[in-house]
N, C-alpha and C positions, 0 to 999 in steps of 0.2 A: 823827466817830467818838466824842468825849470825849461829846458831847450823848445820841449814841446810849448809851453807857453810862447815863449816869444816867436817862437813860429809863429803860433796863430793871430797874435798882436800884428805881428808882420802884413799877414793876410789878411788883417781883415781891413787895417789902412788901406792897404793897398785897391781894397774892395770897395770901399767908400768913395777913395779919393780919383777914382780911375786911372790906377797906378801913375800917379802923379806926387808920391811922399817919394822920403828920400831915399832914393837906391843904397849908398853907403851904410844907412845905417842894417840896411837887407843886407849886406854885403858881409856889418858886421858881423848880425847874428849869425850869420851860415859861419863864419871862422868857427864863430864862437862852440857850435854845435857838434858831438858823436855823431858818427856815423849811424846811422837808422832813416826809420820812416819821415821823421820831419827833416832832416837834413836833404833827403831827396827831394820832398816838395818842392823847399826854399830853392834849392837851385835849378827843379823843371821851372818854379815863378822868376827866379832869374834869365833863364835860358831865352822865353815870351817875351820877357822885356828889351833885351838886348836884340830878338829880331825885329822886334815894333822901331827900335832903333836905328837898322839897319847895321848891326854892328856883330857881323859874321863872327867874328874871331871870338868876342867875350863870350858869343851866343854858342859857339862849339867850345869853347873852354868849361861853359856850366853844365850844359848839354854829360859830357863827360863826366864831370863832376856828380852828376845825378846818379851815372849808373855808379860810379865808387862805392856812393853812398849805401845804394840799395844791395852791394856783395851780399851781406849777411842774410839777407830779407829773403821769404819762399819768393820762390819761381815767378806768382803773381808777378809779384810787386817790382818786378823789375822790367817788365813789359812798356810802363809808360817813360820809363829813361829812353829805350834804346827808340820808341815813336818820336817821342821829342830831339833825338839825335838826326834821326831819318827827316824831320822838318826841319831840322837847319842843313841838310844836305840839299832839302829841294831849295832853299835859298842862294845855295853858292852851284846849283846845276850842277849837281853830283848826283845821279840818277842810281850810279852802277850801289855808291857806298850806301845812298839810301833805301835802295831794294836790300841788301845785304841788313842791313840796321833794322828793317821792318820785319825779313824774312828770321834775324836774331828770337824777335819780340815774339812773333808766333810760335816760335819753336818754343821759350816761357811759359805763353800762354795756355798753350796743350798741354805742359808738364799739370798743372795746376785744372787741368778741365773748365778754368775761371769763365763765365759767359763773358759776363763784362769785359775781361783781358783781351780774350778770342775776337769780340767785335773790334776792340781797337786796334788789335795788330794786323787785321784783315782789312780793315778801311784802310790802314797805312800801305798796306801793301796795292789794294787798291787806287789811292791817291798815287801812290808814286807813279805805277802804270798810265794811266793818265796822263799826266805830266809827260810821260814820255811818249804819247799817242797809240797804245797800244790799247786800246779801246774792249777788245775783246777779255782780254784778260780781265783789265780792269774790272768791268763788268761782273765777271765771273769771281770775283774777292770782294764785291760792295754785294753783292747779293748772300754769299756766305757770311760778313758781316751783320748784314739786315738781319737773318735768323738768330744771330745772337743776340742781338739788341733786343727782337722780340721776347726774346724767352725771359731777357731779364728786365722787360716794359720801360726799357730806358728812353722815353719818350722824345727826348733831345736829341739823343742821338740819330735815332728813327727817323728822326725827319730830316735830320743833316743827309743821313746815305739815300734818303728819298732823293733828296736835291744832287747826290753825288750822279746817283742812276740817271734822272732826268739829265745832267749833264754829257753823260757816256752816250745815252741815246740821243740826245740834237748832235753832237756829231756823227754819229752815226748814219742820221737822216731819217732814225725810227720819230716823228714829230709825235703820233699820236702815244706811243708811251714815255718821250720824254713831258709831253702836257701831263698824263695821269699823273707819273711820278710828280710833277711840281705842282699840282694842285693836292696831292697830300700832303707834300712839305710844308704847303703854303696851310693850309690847315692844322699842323701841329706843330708851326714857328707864329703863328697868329695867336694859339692858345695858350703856348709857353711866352710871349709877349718877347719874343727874339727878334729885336728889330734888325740885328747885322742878319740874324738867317734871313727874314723876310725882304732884305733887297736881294740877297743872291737867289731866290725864287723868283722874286720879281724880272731881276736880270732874265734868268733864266726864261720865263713864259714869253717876255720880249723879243728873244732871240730866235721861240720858232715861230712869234708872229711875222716876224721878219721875213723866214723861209717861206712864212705861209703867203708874202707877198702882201703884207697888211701893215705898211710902215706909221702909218695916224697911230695906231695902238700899241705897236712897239713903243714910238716915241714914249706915249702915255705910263709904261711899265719902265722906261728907262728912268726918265725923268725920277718917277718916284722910288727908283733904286739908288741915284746919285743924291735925293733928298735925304736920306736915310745916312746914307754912308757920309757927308758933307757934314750932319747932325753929329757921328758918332766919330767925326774925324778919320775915317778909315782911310788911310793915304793910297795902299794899294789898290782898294774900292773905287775909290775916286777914279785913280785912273784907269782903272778898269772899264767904268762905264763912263767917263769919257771917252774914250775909244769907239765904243758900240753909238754913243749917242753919234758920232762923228759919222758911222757906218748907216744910219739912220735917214739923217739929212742927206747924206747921198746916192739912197734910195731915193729919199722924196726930192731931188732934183738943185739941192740948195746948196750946191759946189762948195762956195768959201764959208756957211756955217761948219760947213763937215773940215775943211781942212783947217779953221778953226780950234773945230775941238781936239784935232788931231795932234795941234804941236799943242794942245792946253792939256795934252792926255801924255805927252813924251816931256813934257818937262815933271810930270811927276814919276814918270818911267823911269827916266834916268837917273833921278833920286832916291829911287830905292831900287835903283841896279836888277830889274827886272828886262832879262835880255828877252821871254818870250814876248810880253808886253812891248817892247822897244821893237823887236822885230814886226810887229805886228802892226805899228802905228806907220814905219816907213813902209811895209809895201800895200797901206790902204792910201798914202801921199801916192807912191810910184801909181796905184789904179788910176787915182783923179787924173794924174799926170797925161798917162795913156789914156784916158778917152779925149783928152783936149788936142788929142796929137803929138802932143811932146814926145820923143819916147826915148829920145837919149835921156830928158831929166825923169822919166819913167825907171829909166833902169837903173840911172842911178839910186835911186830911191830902192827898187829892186836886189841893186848888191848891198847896201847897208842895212836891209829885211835878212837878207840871205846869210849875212855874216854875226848876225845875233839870233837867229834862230837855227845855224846851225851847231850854233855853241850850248843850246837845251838838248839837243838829240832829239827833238820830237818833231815824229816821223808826220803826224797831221798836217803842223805847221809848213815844212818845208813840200809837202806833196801841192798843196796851195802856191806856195812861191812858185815850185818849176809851171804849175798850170800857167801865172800871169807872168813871167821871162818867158815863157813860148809865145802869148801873145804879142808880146813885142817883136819876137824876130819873125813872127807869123808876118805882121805888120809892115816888116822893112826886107818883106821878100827870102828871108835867111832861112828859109824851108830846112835844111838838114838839120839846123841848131834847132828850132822848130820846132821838129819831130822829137828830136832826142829827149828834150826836156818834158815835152806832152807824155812820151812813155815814161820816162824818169817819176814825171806824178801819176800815172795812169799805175805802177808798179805799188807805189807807197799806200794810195789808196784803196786797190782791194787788198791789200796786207790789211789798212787797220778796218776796211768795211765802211768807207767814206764814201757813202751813195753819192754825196753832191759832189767832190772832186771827181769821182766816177766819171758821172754824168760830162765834166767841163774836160777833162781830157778828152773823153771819146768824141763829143763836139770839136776839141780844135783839132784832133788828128785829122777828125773829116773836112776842116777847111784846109788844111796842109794838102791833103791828096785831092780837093777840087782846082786848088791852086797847080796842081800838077796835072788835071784834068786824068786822074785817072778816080772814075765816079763810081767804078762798083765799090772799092776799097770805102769811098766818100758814103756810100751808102750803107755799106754793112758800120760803120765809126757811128752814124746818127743814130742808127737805130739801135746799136749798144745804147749811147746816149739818152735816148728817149725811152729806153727799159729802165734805166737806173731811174732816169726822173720822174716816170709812171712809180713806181718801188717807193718814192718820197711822198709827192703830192698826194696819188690816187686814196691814199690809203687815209691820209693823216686829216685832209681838210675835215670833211663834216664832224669825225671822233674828235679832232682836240679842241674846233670851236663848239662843237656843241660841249664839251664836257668843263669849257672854260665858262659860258655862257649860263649851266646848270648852276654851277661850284657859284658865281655869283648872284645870282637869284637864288638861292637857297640862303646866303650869307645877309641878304634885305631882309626876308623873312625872319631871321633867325635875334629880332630885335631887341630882347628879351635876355641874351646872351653878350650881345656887345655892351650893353648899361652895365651890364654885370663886370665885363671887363674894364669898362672906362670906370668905375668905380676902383676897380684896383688901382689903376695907374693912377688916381688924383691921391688913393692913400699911399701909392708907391713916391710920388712928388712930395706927399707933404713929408713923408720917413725921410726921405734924405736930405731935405731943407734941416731937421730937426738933430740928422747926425752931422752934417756941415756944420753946425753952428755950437757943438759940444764935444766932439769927437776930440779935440784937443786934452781940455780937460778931463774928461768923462770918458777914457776908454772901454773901461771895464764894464760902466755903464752902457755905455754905446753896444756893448759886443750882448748884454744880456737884451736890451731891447732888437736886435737885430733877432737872437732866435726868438723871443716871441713874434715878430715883426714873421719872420721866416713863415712859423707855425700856422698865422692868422690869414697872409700871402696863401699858401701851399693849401688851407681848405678851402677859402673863395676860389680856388682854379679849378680844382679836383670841380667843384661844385660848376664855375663853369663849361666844364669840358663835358661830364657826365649829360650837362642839358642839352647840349650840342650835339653829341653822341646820339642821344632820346630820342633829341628831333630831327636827323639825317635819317637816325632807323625807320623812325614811325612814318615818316614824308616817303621811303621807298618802299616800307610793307604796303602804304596805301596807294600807292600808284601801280603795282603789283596785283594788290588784292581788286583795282578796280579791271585792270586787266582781263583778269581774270571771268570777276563776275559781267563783262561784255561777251567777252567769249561762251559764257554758259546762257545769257542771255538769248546773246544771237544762232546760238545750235538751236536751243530752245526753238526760237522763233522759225529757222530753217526745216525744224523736223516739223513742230504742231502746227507752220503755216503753211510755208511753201508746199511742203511735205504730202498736207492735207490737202491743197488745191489739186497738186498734180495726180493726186490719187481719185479725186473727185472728178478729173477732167477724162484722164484713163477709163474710168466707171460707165460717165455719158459716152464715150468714143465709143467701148466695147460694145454698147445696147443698139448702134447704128448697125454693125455687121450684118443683122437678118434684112435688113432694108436695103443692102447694096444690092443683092441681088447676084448673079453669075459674072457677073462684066471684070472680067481680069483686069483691067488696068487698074480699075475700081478696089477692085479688094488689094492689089498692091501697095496703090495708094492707103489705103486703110490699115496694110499689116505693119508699112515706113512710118506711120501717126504713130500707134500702137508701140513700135523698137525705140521711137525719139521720145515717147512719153515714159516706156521702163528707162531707157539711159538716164534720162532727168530725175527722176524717184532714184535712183542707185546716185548720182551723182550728188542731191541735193545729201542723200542720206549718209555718203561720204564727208563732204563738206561738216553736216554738222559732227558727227564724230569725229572729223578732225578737229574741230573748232573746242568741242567739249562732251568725252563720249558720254553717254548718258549713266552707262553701266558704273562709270565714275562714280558717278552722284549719289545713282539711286543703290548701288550694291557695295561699293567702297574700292580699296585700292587691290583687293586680292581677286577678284572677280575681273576688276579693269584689266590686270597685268594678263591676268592666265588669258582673256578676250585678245589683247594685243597678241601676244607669243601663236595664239591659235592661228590669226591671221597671217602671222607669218610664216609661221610653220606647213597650211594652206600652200603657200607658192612651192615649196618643195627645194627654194633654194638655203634654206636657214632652220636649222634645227633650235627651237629656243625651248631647256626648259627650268623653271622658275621651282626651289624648295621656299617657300613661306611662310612652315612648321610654324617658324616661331615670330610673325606676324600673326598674331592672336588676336591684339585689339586693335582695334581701325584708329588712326593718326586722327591728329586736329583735321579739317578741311584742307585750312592753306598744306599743311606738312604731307597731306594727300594728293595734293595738286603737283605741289613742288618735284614731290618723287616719280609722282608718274611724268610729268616730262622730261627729267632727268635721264628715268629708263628710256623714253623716248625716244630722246636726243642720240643717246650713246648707241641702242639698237639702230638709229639712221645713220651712224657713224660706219657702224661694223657690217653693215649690208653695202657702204659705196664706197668707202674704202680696204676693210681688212681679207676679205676672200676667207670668210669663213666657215665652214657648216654645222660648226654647233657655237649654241650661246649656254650659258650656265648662269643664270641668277639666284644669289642664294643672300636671305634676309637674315639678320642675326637679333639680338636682343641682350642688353647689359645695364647697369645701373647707370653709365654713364649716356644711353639713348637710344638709339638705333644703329643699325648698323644693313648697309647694302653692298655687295661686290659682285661685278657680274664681268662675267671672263669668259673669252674665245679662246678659238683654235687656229685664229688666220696669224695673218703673216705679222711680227712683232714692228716698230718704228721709233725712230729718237724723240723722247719725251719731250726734249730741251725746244723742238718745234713748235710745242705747244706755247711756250713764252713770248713766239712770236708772233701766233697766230691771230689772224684778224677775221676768222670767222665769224659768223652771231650763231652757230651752234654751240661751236666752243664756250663764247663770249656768256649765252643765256643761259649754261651749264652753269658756269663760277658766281655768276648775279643772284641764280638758285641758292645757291649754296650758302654765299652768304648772308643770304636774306633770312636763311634756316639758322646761322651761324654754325654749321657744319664745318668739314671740312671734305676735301678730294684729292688723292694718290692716283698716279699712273704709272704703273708696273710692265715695263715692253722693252726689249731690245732689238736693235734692226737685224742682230744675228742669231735671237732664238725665235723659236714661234709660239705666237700666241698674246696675249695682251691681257692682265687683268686691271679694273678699276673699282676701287674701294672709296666708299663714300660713309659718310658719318655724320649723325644729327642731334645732337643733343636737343631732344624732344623736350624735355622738360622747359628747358629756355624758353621758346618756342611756342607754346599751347598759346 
């Protein structure tokens, strides 16, 4: 217990003073201390410090020393030694011992079924990935993470693998779901008042404005990612986005600001011994170099990119390098070298799914073989090329600016919410003015105001988060619900007006017949009036049923479905049939509406893709809400497709869902047959 105390004394100096007290006397305590739970802490808070140091060697001596400490301790508790081991590995570009040290952690983690463990050994294993350009995986271990973090509402964490995600996809080239992902980061590092998260979101949204060919706004996100990071000292930061800001202005045409920021970005690179960063800053020098024409001092800029990024192992990095070394020997006629290195990156980046290298290889292969004047080769290289960059742009522009464009007009609006925040931060300014100035004397004092301080912090947040929450839901139930009632509107108006005119018109046409007389051309005429007057009636009367059938409305949602299933069942290509035993009581409106387009959606699914001839809809009912599953018999497909897709079927499906705060499962393998889909609504929420 005495050890445990000074542990906490330890920490909470440390916490105040921003780890700016004095390491020896932290040094002392941990001698001082048994092996247990506090003796691990003290030396994972050692471990932190010595990397903010750059001081590799103390930083794996404690690193070690953590897991000593935790032998005794369950399975848990030793998962975050072997994480903090695996980050000082990515320090010294030890990829291999860092996957090994993460993949230790997870194996703990499982022992223990710990969520919180799970999340962190899988982000670890994640992050490592990453680092070493392997994107896909990566990917596939922050998204296993994410489900734990949910389960255990670790809201920090949540939004860091938010920001992880959105990272894996701007290299990837997915823009529109690296924006979603960083505009939820950026939403729950804004609420957590996480200003080191909120520049590397910020970084991040900058970085696919960039892509997206929008350098004024990049700039604008950079800038205030380097303010942040400048504020909090972050020296890695720093040069981080120095680097980007450099890549910025040399978008926007401003040569010597960008090479500028470039050596003001490697002299902090080379200070904290960050070889990906160092690699990265000589060959955006070697680019400026090569477009001025230089391109002996191009390359050489090019072999000193080359020889610190090939000492990371990361396969992204160096697929980039061989792209701009081919451009130079592209340049200086050297076609065979040329070539080699365009496939050299053309190899690297479909391994890790690197649309934009894609793209730039198959572009300089095709000026290599016009240079060779052999043009069909040139032709089939561009139009690789121009697929990958169709695969980038097409998809991303209108979904991530509009969805950046919403996330801040909703944030104006949400006025109400920011006072509430800026009220924490003036009481968060005055608490630490108040522990600065007594923390000397008054520790113990200090440590009991810090948890009141905590207590009174943690419900002003909760309180503004919950209103933010309120008002995101209620701002898209009502733009939903107005939707909606347009669409019943306008059927409305299409059956009781149009409807009724062309019925009216049909009526007068029909009463001319006895007055035509025998004259065939005449009554022909008259029988084409008559077929173009029922198409319009059958046409108007489709439209409004599409729009909003009426049987909806007036007879509810078990009348609407068995209506639909009939019509389709009508064509004879699709057998649909619906058990809704136990839909007994008719849903709210909206939860009526919601479910019928749902059903909707998915019957338009499994008529134009699944080859199916029967449908099975079957309604359930429990304490926890509703319950829907409806399952074919066509052919099964890879769920995981669904995470990529950019349909607005798909897309209107999940918007549904969450609007209900449901949920939805998809059940299909591409080697058995058949598909089912399970959806779920907790009605009571909901009314």
């Amino acid at each position: 217990m005495k050890y445990y105390i000074v542990a906490l004394f330890a920490f909470l100096c440390l916490s105040a003073s921003a780890q700016t007290s004095n390491i020896d006397s932290l040094r002392s305590a941990f001698e001082s201390m048994s092996p247990g739970k506090p003796k691990r802490d003290v030396a994972i808070s050692l471990t932190n410090i010595y990397l903010d140091k750059i001081n590799q060697q103390e930083a794996m001596k404690y690193a070690k020393e953590s897991i000593q400490a935790a032998e005794s301790l369950p399975p848990a508790s030793k998962v975050k030694p072997y994480c903090i081991l695996c980050s000082v590995y990515w320090a010294m570009n030890d990829y291999t011992s860092a996957l090994e040290a993460a993949e230790k952690a997870l194996e703990y983690a499982n022992q223990d079924s710990n969520s919180d463990a799970i999340e962190m050994a899988n982000n670890s294993i994640g992050n490592t990935y990453y680092r070493m350009g392997n994107y896909y995986d990566a990917e596939r271990f922050f998204l296993v993470s994410l489900e734990s973090a949910k389960k255990s509402n670790n809201k920090s964490s949540i939004g860091s693998l938010y920001n992880n995600l959105a990272n894996v996809n701007l290299a990837k080239g997915n823009l529109d779901k690296s924006v979603s992902y960083s505009i939820e980061a950026l939403k729950l590092k804004e609420a957590l008042n996480d200003e080191k998260g909120i520049a590397m979101v910020c970084n991040n949204i900058a970085n696919a404005y960039r892509k997206l060919q929008q350098p004024e706004k990049a700039l604008q996100y950079q800038l205030k990612s380097l303010a942040i990071k400048e504020k909090l000292n972050d020296t890695r930061g720093i040069a981080l986005s120095l680097g980007n800001i450099g890549n910025v202005y040399h978008d926007l045409g401003d040569t010597q600001k960008a090479i500028s920021c470039y050596l003001k970005a490697l002299k902090y690179q080379l200070q904290i011994k960050d070889d990906l960063l160092i690699g990265n800053s000589y060959n955006s020098l070697g680019y400026v170099f090569y477009e001025r024409g230089d391109y002996k001092k191009a390359m050489e800029y090019y072999q000193l990119s080359w020889h610190y990024r090939s000492k990371t192992g990361n396969k992204s990095a160096l697929s980039s390098m061989y792209n701009n070394m081919a451009k130079v020997y592209t340049a200086t006629d050297e076609l065979g070298k040329a070539e080699d290195f365009y496939k050299k990156a053309l190899t690297l980046a479909k391994a890790n799914g690197e649309k934009e290298d894609i793209a730039e290889a198959n572009k300089g292969l095709a000026d290599v073989s016009t240079k060779r004047k052999d043009f069909a080769k040139s032709l089939q290289y561009m139009m690789d090329a121009e697929k990958a960059k169709d695969s980038i742009y097409n998809i991303a522009s209108s979904t991530a600016i509009a969805e950046m464009q919403t996330k801040y007009e909703t944030e104006k609006k949400d006025a109400s919410i920011k006072l509430l925040q800026k009220e924490n931060e003036l009481q968060d300014i005055k608490y630490k003015k108040t522990v600065f100035m007594f923390v000397a004397l008054f520790v113990l004092i200090g440590a009991i105001l810090i948890i009141i301080y905590t207590y009174s912090y943690l419900k002003q947040h909760k309180k503004a988060e919950q209103l933010r929450v309120d008002a995101e839901y209620k701002r898209i139930n009502a733009i939903v619900n107005a939707q909606e009632e347009e669409r019943k509107r306008i059927s409305a108006e299409l059956h009781d007006g149009l409807g009724q005119v062309l019925s009216a018109v049909k009526l007068n046409v029909s009463m001319l017949k006895d007055d035509l007389g025998q004259n065939a051309s005449t009554l022909s005429q008259y029988n084409t009036a008559m077929l173009l007057l029922d198409q319009s009636c059958n046409e108007v009367r489709n439209m409004s049923h599409s729009m909003m059938p009426a049987i909806l409305v007036k007879m509810g949602l078990k009348e609407a479905l068995r209506e639909l299933a009939s019509a389709i069942n009508n064509t004879g290509v699709l057998k649909v049939m619906i058990d809704d035993k136990e839909l007994d009581n008719e849903p709210a409106e909206l939860i009526k509406i919601h479910l019928y387009r749902i059903v909707q959606e998915l019957l338009n699914n499994i008529l134009k893709y699944a080859n199916a001839t029967e449908v099975q809809i079957q309604f359930s009912k429990d304490s926890q809400g509703l319950g829907l599953m409806i399952e074919d018999n066509g052919k099964g497909f890879d769920t995981t497709v669904l995470n990529n897709s950019s349909g607005l079927g798909w897309h209107s499906i999940q918007s549904r869902i969450a609007l209900l705060k449901g949920q939805i499962e998809v059940d299909s393998k591409p080697t058995t047959t058949g598909t089912a889909v399970f959806v779920s609504v907790p009605v009571v929420d909901v009314l």
